[in-house]
N, C-alpha and C positions, 0 to 999 in steps of 0.2 A: 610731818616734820620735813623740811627741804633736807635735799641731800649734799653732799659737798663731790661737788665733781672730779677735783683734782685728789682728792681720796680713794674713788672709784677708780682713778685711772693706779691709783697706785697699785689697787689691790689687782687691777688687770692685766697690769704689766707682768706681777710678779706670776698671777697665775698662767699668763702666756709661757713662763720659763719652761713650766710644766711640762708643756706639747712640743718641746724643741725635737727638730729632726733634722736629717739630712743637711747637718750644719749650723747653720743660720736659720733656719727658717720653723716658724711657729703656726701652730693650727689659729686659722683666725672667728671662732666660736664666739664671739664677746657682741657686747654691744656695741654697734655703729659709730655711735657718738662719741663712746670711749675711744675704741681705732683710732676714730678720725684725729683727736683731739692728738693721742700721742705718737700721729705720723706726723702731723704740725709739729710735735716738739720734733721730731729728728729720732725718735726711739725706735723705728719701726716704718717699713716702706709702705709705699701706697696704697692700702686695703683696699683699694676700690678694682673690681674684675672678676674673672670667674674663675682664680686660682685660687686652693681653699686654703691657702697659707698666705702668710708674707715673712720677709726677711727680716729677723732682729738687728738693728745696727748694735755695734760694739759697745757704746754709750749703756743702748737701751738690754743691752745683756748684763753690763754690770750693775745701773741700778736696779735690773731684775732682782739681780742674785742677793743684793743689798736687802732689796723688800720683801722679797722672800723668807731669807734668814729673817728678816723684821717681825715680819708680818706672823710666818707659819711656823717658824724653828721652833726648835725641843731640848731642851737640855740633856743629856744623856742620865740614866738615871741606873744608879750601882748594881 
C-alpha cells in the first residue's frame, strides 16, 4: 500500500513535540525525508549537520501541539 507522505509528516511533527528542550529546540531522530520535507514548509530549521537537534519555529510548535492533541490526546476519564 503507498503511504501518504504529508501524513507522515504530520504524525512527525507532532511526535517531535515530544523531544522539545532547551526551548525551541527538538531531538531530530525521524526520518530524513520527513525533516527534510517540513524544513521546506518553514516548521523546523535545517536538519542537515552534526547537531542532534534542530529549532522548532513558532508555526511548526503550534501545529505540533494541534497534531498532537489530534493525533494522541485522551479524554480525561472519571
Amino acid at each position: 500500500m503507498p503511504l501518504d507522505p504529508d501524513r507522515i509528516d504530520e504524525a512527525v511533527l507532532a511526535l517531535l513535540l515530544l523531544g522539545l528542550h532547551d526551548g525551541d529546540r527538538v531531538w531530530k531522530s525521524f526520518d530524513w525525508e520527513a525533516l527534510n520535507r517540513l524544513h521546506a514548509r518553514g516548521l523546523i530549521s535545517n536538519p542537515v549537520g552534526k547537531a542532534q537537534s534542530v529549532v522548532i519555529t513558532a508555526q511548526g510548535k503550534e501545529q505540533a501541539q494541534a497534531l498532537r492533541d489530534a493525533l494522541f490526546g485522551a479524554e480525561r476519564r472519571p
